[in-house]
C-alpha positions as CSV (number, residue, x, y, z in Angstrom):
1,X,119.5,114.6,89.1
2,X,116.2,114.1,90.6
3,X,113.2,112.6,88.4
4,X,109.7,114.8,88.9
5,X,107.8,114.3,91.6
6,X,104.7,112.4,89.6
7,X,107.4,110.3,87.6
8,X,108.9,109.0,90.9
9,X,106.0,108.0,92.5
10,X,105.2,105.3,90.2
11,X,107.5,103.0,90.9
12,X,109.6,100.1,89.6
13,X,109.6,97.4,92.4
14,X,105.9,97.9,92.7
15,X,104.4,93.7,92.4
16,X,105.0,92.5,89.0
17,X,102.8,90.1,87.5
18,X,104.6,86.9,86.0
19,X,103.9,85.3,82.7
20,X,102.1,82.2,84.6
21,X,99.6,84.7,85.8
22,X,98.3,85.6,82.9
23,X,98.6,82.0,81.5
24,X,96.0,81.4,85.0
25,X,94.0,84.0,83.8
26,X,94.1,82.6,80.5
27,X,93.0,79.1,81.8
28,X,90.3,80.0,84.2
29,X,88.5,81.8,81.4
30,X,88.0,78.6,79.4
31,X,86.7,77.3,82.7
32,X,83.9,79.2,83.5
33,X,82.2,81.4,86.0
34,X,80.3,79.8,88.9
35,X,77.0,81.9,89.1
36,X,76.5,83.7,92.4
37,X,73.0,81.9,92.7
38,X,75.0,78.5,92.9
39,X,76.8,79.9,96.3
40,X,75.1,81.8,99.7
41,X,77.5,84.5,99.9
42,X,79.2,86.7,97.5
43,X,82.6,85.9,96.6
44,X,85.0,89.2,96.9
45,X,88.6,89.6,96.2
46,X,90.6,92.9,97.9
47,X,94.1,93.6,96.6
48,X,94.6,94.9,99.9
49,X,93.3,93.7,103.3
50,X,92.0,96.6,104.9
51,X,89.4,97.2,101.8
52,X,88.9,93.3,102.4
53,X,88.2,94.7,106.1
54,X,85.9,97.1,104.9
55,X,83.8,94.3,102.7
56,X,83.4,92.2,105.5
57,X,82.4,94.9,107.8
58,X,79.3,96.1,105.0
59,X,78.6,92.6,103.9
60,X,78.7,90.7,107.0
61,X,78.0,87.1,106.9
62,X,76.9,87.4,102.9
63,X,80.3,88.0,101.3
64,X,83.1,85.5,101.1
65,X,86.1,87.9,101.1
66,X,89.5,87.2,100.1
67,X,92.1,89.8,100.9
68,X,95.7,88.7,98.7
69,X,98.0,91.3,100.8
70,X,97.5,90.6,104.3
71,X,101.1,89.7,105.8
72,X,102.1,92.8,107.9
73,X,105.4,91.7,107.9
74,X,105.6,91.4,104.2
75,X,106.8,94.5,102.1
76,X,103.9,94.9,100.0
77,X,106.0,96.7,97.1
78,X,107.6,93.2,97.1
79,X,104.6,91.0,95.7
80,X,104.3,89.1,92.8
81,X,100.8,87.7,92.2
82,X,100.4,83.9,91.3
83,X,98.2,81.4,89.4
84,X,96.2,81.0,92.8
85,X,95.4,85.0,92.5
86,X,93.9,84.5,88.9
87,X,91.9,82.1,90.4
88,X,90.5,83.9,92.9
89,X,89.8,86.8,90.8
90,X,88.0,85.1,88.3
91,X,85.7,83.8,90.5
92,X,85.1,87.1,92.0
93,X,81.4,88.9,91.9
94,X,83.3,91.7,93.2
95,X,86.9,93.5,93.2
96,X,88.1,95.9,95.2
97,X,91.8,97.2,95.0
98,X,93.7,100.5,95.2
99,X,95.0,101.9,91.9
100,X,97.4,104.9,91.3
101,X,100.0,102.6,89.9
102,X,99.8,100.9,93.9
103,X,98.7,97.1,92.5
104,X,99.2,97.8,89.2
105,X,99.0,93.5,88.9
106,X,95.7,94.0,89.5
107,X,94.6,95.4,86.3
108,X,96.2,93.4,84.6
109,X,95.2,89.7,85.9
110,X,91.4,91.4,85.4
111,X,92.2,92.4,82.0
112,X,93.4,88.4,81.4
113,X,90.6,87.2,82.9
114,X,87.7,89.1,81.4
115,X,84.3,88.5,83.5
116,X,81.1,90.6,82.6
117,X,79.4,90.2,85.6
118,X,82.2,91.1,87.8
119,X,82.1,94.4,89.7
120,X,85.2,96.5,90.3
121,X,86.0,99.4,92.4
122,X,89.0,101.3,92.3
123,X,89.9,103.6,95.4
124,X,92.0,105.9,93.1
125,X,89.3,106.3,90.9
126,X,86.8,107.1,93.6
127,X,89.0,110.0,95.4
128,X,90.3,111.6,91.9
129,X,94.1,110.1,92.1
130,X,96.2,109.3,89.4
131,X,99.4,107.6,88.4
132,X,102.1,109.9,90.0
133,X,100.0,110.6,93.1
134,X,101.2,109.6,96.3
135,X,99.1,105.9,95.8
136,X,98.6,105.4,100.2
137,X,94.8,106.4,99.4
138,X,93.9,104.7,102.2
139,X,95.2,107.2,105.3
140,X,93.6,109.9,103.5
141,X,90.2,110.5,106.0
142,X,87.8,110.9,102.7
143,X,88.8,107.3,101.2
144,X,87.3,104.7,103.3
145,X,83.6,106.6,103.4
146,X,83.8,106.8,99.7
147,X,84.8,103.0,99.1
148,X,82.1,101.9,101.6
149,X,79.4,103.7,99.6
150,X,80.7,102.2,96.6
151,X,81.0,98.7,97.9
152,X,77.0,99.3,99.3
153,X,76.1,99.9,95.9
154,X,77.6,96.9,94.7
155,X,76.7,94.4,97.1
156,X,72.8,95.9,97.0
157,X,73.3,95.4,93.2
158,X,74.1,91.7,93.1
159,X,72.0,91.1,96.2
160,X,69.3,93.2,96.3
161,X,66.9,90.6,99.1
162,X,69.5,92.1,101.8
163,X,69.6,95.5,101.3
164,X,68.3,97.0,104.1
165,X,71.1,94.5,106.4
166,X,73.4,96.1,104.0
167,X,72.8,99.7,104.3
168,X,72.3,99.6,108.2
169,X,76.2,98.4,107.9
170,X,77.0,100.7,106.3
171,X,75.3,103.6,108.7
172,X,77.4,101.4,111.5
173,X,80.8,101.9,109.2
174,X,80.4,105.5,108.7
175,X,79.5,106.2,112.3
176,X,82.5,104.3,113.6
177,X,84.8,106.5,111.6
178,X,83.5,109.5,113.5
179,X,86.5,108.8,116.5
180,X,88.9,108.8,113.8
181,X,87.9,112.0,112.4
182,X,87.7,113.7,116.1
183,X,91.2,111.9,116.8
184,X,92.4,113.8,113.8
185,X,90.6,117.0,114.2
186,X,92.1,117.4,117.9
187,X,95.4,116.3,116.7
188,X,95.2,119.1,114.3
189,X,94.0,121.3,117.0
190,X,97.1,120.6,119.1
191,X,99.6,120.0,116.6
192,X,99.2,122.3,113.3
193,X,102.6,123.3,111.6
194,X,104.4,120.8,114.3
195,X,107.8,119.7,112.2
196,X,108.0,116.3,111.4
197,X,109.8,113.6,109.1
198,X,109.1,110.8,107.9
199,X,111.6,107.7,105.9
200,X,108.6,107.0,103.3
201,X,105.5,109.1,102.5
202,X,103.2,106.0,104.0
203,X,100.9,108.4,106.4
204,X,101.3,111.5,104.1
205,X,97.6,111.3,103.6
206,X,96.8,111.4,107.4
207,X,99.9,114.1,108.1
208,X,98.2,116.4,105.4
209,X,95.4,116.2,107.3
210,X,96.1,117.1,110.8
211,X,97.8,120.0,109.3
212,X,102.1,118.5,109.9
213,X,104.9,120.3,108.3
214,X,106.6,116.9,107.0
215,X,109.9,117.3,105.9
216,X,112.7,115.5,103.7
217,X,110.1,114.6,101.1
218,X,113.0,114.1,98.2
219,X,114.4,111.5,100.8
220,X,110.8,109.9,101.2
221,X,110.3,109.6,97.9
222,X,113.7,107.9,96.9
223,X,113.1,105.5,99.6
224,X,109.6,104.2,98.3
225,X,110.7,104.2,94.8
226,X,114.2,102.0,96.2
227,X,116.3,104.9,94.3
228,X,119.3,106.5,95.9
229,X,119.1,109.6,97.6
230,X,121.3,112.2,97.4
231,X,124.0,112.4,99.9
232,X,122.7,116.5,100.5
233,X,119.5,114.5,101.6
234,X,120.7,112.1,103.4
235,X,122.5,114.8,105.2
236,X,119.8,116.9,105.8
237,X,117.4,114.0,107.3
238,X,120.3,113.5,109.6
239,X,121.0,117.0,110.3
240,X,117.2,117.0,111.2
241,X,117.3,114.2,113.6
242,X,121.1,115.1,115.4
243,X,119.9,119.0,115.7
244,X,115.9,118.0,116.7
245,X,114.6,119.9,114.1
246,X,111.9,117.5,114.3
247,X,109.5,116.5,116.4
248,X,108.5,113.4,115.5
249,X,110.7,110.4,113.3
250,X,107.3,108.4,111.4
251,X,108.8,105.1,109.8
252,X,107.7,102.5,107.9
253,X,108.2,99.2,109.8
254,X,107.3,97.4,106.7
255,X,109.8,98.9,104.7
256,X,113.2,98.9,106.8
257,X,116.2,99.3,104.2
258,X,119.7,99.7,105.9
259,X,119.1,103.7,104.8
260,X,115.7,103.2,107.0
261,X,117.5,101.6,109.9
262,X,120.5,104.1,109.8
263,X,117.6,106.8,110.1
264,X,115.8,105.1,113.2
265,X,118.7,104.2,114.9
266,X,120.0,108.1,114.7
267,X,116.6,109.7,115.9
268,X,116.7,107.0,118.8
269,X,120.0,108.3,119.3
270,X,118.9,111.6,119.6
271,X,115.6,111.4,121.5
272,X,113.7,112.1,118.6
273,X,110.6,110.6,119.1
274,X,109.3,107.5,116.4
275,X,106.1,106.1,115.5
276,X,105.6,102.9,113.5
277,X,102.9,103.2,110.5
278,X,102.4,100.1,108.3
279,X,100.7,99.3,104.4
280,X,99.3,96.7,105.9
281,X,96.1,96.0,108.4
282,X,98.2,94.4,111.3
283,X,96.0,90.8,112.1
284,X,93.2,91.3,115.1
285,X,92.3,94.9,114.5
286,X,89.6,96.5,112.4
287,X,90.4,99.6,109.8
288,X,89.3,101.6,112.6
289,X,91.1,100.2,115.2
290,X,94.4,100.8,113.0
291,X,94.3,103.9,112.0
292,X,93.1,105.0,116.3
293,X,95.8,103.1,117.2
294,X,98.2,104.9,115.1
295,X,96.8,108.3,115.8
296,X,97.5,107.7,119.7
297,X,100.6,106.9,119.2
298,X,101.3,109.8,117.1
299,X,99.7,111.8,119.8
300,X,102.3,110.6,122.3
301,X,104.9,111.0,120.0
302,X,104.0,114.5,119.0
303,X,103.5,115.8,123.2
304,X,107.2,114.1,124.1
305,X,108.4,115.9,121.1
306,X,107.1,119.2,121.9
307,X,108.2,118.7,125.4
308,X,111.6,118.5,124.6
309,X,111.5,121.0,121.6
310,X,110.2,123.4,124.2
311,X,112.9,122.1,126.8
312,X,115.7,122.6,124.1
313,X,114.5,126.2,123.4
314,X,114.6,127.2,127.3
315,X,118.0,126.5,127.5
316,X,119.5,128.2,124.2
């Protein structure tokens, strides 16, 4: 029997945090924190590297940002934090990370290594999400404006002498995400109510928002919480991709189980158009370049699919 929908989303394999974490945490406390006046730029640590991205992009050549998932090829839900990571965190002036049970490591190495002067923002907290919400804040449009405000704030805060190079980055930031809000916006234009699947709910944000009717969600959610689906659902994803009840097949190239592969090599099979979305900022490409890149191919994707959705219902 199914779990709920919120239960499901948190879970298991998520990064856990081993003992000799905490026992780093434990020992850079007694060790002291290096005041930011001792270093020219502002030491950061992201959980994740596209909010590292972000930092860098507002902060310029005044932060020192270290980003602790950044391997694209690595399945982030596979991480376990290290002594090296309490390090780094406790000599952090600022935090950034994701939240909604997504690096739930995080909170815990901070809570072992306690640090009053340390800033933290949490993207879950900013946007309103919780524990049992789908935790891929970061392809929801609203996320990134809302963390760069907050990440402004912070570096304004701690360095107030370069606020006005600070808040002219972040004008720059916010523009910059205008293409990816027009990408979106004429996607959903185009593409509204198009059917679509997906083998884990990775770009659910984004699909929300240019207006997809995603399928096979019970599958999706199975797959990112590594539970078994149910062999109605696994028929009904295939069924999906044999028939071409979908347009478009959106995987998670980061996340290829044999369930995952079986899926992609059957909508391959059946000319059912994929597209590749990852958890991770691929190296050599901006947030912004990412998520355009992704949206494009999408957008190809979607027109070959409706090409031969319209082809298959000319000759029925």
């Amino acid at each position: 029997m199914m779990s709920t929908p919120g239960s499901l989303w948190n879970r298991m394999r998520h990064a856990r945090v081993i003992s000799t974490c905490l026992a780093a945490g434990a020992l850079v406390l007694a060790i002291g924190h290096a005041a930011f006046a001792a270093d020219a730029k502002i030491p950061v640590v992201a959980a994740e590297n596209f909010y590292g991205d972000v930092v860098r992009q507002l902060g310029g050549d005044h932060v020192n940002v270290v980003s602790i998932l950044s391997n694209p090829d690595q399945d982030p839900h596979l991480f376990e934090a290290s002594p090296k990571t309490a390090r780094a965190l406790q000599n952090a002036s600022l935090v950034v990370y994701n939240g909604a049970d997504y690096d739930p490591w995080m909170a815990k190495l901070l809570a072992a290594s306690k640090n009053a002067k340390r800033t933290t923002i949490v993207a879950a907290d900013l946007t309103g999400r919780k524990s049992g919400d789908n935790p891929h804040l970061w392809y929801a449009p609203g996320t990134m404006p809302a963390v760069a405000r907050a990440v402004n704030a912070a570096l304004v805060a701690t360095d107030p002498s370069n606020k006005t190079a600070y808040d002219a980055n972040l004008a720059t930031f916010l523009a910059s995400l205008k293409p990816v809000d027009a990408k979106v916006a004429a996607l959903r234009a185009s593409y509204a109510h198009a059917p679509v699947t997906a083998t884990e709910p990775v770009f659910g944000y984004m699909s929300d928002a240019i207006g997809l009717d995603m399928r096979n969600m019970r599958f999706q959610l199975a797959a990112m919480n590594d539970t078994e689906a149910s062999a109605s659902d696994i028929a009904a994803f295939e069924r999906d991709l044999r028939d071409k009840r979908v347009r478009v097949l959106i995987y998670n190239s980061q996340a290829t189980e044999a369930l995952t592969k079986r899926m992609l090599k059957l909508a391959q099979q059946s000319n059912v158009p994929t597209v590749s979305v990852t958890e991770t900022q691929p190296a050599g490409k901006t947030f912004q370049q990412w998520m355009l890149s992704q949206l494009d191919d999408l957008a190809a994707a979607l027109a070959k699919g409706d090409a031969a959705g319209k082809a298959k219902g000319q000759s029925q």
